[in-house]
C-alpha positions in Angstrom: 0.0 0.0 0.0 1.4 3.8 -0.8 0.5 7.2 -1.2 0.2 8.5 -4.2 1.2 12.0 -4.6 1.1 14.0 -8.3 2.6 17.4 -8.5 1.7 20.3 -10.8 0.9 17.3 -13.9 0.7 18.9 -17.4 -0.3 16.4 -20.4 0.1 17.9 -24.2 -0.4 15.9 -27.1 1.0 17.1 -30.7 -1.4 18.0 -33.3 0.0 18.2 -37.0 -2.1 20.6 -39.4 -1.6 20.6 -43.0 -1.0 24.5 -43.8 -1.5 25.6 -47.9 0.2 27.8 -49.9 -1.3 30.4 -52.1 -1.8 29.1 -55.4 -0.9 32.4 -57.2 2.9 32.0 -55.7 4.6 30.6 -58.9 8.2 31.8 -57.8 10.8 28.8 -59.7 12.4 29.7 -56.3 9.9 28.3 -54.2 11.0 24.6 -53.0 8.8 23.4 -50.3 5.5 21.6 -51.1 2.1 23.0 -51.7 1.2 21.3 -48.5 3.4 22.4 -45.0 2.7 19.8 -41.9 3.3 22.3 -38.6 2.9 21.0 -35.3 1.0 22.0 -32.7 0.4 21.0 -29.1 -3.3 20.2 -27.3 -3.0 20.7 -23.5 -5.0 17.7 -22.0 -4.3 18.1 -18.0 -3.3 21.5 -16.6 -1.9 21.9 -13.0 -2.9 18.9 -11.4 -2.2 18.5 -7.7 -3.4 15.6 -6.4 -2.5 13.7 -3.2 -4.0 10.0 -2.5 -3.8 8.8 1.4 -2.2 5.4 2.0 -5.8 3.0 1.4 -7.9 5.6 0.0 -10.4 5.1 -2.8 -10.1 8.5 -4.9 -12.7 8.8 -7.4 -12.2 10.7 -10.9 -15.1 12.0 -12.4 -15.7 14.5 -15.1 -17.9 14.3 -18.6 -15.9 12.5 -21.0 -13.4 14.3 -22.8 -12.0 15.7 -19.4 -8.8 14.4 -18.9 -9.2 11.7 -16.3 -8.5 8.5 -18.1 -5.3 10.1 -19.4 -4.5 10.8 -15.9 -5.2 7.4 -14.9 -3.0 6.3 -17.5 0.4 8.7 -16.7 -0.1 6.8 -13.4 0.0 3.5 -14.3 3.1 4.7 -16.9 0.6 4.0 -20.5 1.5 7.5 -21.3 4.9 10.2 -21.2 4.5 13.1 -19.0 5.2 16.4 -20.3 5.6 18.2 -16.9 5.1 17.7 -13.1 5.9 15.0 -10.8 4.2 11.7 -9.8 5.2 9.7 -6.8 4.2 6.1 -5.3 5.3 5.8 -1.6 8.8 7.2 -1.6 9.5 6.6 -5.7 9.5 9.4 -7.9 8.4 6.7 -10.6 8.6 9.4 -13.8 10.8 7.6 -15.9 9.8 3.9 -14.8 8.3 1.3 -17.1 4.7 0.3 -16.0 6.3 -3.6 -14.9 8.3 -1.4 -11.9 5.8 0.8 -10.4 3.7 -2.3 -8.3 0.5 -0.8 -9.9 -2.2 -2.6 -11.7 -4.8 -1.5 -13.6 -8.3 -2.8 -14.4 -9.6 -1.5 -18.0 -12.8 -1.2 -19.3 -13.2 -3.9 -21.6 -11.6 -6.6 -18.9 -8.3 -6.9 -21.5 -8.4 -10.8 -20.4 -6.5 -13.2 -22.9 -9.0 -15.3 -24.7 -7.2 -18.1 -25.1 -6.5 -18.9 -21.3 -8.7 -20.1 -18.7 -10.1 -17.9 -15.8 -7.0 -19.8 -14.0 -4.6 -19.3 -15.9 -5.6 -15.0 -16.7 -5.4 -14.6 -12.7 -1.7 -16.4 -12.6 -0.3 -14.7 -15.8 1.0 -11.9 -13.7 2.2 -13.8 -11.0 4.3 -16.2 -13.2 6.0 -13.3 -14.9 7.0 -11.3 -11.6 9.5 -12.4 -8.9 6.2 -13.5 -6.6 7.6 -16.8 -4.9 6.4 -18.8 -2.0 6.6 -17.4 1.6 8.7 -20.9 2.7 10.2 -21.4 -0.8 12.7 -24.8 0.1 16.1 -25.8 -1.9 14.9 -28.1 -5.1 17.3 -29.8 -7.0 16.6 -28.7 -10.2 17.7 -25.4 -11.6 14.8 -22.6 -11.8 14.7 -22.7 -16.0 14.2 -26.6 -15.7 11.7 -25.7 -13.0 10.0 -23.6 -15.4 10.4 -25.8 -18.5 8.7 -28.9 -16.7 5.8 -26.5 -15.0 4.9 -25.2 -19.0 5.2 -28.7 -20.5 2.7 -29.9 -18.4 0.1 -27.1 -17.7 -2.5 -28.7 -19.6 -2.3 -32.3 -18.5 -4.9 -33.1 -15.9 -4.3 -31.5 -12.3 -2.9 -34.8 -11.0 0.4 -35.2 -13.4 1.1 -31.1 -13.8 4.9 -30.8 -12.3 4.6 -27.8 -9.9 7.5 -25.8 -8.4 7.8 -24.0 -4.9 6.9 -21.2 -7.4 4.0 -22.2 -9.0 2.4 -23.6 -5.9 2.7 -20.6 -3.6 1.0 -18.8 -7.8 -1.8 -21.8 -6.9 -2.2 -20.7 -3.3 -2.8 -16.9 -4.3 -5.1 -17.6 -7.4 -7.6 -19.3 -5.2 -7.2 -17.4 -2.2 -8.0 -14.2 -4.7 -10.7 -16.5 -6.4 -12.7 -16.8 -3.0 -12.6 -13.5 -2.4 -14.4 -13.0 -6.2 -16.7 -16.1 -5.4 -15.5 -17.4 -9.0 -14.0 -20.9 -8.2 -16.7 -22.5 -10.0 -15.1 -20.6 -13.1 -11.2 -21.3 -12.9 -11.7 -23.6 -15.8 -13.6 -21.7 -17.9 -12.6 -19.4 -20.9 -13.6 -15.5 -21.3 -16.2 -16.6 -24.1 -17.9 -18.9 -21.6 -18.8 -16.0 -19.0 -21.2 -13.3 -18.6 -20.2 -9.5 -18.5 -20.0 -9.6 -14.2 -17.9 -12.6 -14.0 -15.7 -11.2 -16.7 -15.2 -8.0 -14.7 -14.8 -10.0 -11.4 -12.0 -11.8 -13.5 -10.3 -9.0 -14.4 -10.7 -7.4 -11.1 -9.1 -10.8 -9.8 -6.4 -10.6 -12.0 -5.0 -6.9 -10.7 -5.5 -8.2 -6.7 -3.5 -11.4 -7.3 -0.2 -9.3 -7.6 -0.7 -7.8 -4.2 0.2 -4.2 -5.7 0.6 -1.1 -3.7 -2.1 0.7 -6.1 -5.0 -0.4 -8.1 -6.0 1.7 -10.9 -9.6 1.1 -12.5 -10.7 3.2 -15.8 -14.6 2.6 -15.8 -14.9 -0.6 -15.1 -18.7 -0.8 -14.8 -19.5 0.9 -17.7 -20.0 -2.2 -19.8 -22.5 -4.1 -17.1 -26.2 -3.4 -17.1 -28.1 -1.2 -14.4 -28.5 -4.0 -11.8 -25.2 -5.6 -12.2 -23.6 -2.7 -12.3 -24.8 -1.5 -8.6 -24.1 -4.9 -7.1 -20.6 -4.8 -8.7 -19.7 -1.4 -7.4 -20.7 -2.7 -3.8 -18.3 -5.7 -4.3 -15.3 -3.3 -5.1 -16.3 -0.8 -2.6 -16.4 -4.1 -0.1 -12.9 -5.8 -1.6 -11.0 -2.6 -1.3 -11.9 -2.0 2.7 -10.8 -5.5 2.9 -7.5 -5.2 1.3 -6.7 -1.1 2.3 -5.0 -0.7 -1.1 -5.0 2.7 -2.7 -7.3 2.6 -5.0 -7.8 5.9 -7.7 -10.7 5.2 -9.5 -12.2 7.1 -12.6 -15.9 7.3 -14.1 -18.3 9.8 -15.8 -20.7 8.7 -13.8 -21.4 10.8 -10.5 -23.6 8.1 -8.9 -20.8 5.8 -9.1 -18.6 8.4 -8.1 -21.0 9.4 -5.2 -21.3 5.7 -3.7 -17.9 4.5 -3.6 -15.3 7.5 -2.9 -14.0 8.3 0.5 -12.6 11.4 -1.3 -13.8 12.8 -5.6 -12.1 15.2 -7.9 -14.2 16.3 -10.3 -12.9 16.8 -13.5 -13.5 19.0 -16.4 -11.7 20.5 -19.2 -8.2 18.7 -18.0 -8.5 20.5 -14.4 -9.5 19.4 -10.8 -12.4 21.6 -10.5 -13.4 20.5 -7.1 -11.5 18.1 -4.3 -14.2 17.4 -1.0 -15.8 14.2 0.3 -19.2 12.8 -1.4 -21.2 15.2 1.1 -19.5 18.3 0.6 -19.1 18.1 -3.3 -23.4 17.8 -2.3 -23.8 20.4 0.0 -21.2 23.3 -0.7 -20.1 22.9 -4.8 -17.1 25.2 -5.4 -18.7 26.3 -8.9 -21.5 26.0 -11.1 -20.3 23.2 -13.0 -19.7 21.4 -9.7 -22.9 22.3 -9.0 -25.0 20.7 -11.9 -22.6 17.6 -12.3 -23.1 16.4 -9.5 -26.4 15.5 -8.2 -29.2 13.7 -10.4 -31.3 15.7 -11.6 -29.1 18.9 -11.8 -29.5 21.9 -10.1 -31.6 24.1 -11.3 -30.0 28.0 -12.2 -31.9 31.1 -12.1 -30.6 34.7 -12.6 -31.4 37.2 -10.0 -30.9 40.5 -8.7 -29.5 41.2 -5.5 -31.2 43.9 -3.4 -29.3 44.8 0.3 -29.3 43.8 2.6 -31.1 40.0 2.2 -33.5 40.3 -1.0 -32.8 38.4 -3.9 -35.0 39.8 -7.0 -36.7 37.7 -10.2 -39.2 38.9 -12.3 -41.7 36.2 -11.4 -40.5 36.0 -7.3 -38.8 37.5 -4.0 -36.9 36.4 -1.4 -36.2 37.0 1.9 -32.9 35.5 2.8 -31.7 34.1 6.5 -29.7 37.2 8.1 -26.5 34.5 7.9 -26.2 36.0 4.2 -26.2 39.9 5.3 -22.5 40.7 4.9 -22.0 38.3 2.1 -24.9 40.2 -0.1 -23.5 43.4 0.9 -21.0 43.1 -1.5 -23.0 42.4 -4.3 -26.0 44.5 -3.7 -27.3 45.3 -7.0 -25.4 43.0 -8.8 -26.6 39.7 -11.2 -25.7 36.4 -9.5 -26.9 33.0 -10.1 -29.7 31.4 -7.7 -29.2 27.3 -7.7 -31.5 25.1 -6.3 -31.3 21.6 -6.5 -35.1 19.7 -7.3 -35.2 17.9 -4.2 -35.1 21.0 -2.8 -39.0 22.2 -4.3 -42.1 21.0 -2.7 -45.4 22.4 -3.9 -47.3 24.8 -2.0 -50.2 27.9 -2.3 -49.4 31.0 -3.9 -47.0 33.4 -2.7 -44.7 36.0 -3.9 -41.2 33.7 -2.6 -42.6 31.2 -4.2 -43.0 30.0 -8.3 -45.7 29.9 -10.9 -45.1 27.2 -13.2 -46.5 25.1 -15.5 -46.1 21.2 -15.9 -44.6 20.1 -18.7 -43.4 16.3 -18.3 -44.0 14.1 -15.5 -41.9 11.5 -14.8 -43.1 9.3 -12.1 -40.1 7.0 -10.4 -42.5 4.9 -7.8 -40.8 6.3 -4.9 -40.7 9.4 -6.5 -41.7 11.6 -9.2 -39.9 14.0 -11.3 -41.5 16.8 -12.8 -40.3 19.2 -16.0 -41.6 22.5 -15.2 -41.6 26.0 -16.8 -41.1 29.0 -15.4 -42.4 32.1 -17.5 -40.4 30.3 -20.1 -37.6 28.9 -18.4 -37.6 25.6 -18.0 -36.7 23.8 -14.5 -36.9 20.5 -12.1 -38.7 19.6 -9.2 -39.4 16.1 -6.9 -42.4 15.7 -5.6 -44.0 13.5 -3.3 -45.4 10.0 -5.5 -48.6 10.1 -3.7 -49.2 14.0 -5.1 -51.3 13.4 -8.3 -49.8 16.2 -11.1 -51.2 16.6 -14.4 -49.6 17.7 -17.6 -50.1 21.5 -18.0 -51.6 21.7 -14.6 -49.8 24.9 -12.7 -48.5 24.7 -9.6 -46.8 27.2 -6.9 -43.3 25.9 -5.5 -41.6 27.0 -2.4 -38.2 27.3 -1.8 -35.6 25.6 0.7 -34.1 28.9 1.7 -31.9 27.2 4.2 -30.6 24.8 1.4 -30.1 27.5 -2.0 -27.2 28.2 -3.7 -25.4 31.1 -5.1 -22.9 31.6 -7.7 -21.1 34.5 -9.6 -22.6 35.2 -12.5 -19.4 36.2 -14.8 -16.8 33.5 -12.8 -19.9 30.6 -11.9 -17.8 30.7 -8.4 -19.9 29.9 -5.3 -20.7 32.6 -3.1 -21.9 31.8 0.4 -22.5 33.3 4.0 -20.1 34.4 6.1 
């Protein structure tokens, strides 16, 4: 187990363009082709600062295109830095090879070799790493004979296979790591013989049998189906409290991200827009886009004017806000800002000047709960309410806001603003 540390972490790739020349330049002079290749550079990752705690499980989640997998991936070595510094424990590993940085990665399409039994996938990496038995005795033969003998007779039955100190204390750790997965029924089965869950829990199997100091997993899930994919997510969230490895983990999706994490970065446009615990990325977003990525539905946003010293002003509503805000607003007072307020955060009520006329334009009933789509003099917003409260399309309804639960954000920066 290690910490993993990453320090001001830049990533550019090189772009080439194809750059004409004017046609009407008919100089005999002129020797270059018509067509010019010029490079150019596309910054991926910007200033990222990222510590992992020894046994942490550090979620990465952004909107595709942000930058995380590639992060994931300078980790684990698959791609050359172009600046910063990445440490595991007490190894700058930079300029290591991905074999000599004890990490191992679990990819999205499970990567397992098709030829090779679920057996034989969990022991590849063991057999080509310097993993030995814990009580490895003195054998007379040489290791290469050792080897030679244990590959000539892989595929006889169990019973006549020659097996080394070596490959016993690989058998011990393949079915010790099998147990944990519950997949010793499938040790003798090939990849094409299991479903999508036991091909994950395979390939999940395969990075915990080297013991590394940090597992890396690039969307694992996002091949399994709803159902399979929350009881997976459980299992890894289980297996990693069991084996306090490091774990950094990246998805694009925030439930996923919000169910498993002890600590999330989200992600967008190759920075770490926000660093906090499930509860606090919840309750106090640094930003907008914080704001309406993470949550399900989004947050709603609303422009209003601020009026000193607690009034916030919209053409179709006021509000009064708790005296907690006074000194914040003060600054502000007639300025724009952005009101946000999540859906959960609306229940229906009579009609008042805090609260808002709108008209029903979708309903989207859950069983447990309903969702509604709702338009405000034009603008379109969401609310939950209760599943027992009956809501017709077009019907129109007055919601009251959470004042103790709202949200407000700089219009120009989208930066949070809250009470002093």
């Amino acid at each position: 187990m290690a910490q993993v540390e990453l320090e001001n972490i830049y990533k550019s790739f090189q772009k080439e363009t194809r750059q004409e020349t004017p046609s009407l330049v008919l100089s005999a002079e002129l020797e270059k082709p018509s067509n010019l290749k010029s490079q150019t550079s596309s910054a991926v990752l910007r200033s990222i600062n990222l510590t992992v705690q020894d046994g942490e499980f550090m979620v990465l989640v952004g909107p595709s295109g942000c930058g995380k997998s590639t992060l994931l991936r300078l980790i684990a070595g698959l791609e050359e830095l172009t600046a910063g510094t990445i440490r595991v424990g007490d190894r700058v590993v930079n300029d290591l090879p991905p074999k000599e940085r004890d990490i191992a990665m679990v990819f999205q399409n499970y990567a397992l070799y098709p030829h090779m039994t679920v057996y034989d996938n969990l022991a590849f990496g063991l057999r080509r790493t310097t993993f030995a038995s814990q009580n490895e005795s003195e054998t007379p033969l040489p290791d290469w004979s050792q080897n030679l003998l244990v590959g000539a007779t892989r595929k006889l039955p169990k019973k006549l296979r020659y097996q080394s100190d070596r490959e016993r204390a690989v058998d011990r750790r393949v079915r010790i790591v099998a147990q944990m997965l519950q997949i010793e029924p499938l040790l003798e089965r090939l990849p094409k013989q299991l479903s999508g869950g036991q091909k994950q829990r395979v390939a999940l199997g395969r990075a915990m049998a080297r013991n590394p100091q940090v597992f890396l997993m690039d969307e694992p899930l996002s091949n399994l189906d709803a159902k399979l994919r929350a009881e997976t997510r459980a299992q890894i969230v289980k297996l990693q409290r069991q084996l306090g490895t490091t774990t950094i983990y990246v998805t694009h999706d925030q439930t996923e991200a919000m169910t498993m994490g002890d600590r999330i970065a989200v992600m967008n446009a190759g920075q770490i827009q926000q660093l906090a615990t499930p509860l606090d990325l919840y309750n106090y977003p640094a930003n907008r886009f914080v704001a309406e990525f993470i949550g399900s539905p989004p947050m709603n946003f609303l422009p209003v004017q601020v009026k000193s010293p607690l009034q916030l002003s919209h053409p179709q509503f006021r509000l009064t806000l708790p005296d907690r805000w006074a000194s914040t607003l003060q600054a502000y007072d007639g300025d724009t800002v952005l009101l946000g307020i999540r859906p959960e955060h609306l229940r229906v009520d009579v009609a008042d000047s805090s609260n808002l006329r709108v008209q029903v334009e979708l309903v989207e009933a859950l069983g447990n709960e309903t969702f509604l789509a709702v338009s405000l003099a034009g603008e379109m917003m969401q609310a939950r309410v209760e599943p027992d409260r009956r809501v017709r399309l077009g019907e129109e309804l007055w919601l009251a806001i959470a004042l103790e639960k709202i949200h407000l954000f700089n219009f120009e920066t989208g930066l949070a603003i809250r009470p002093q």
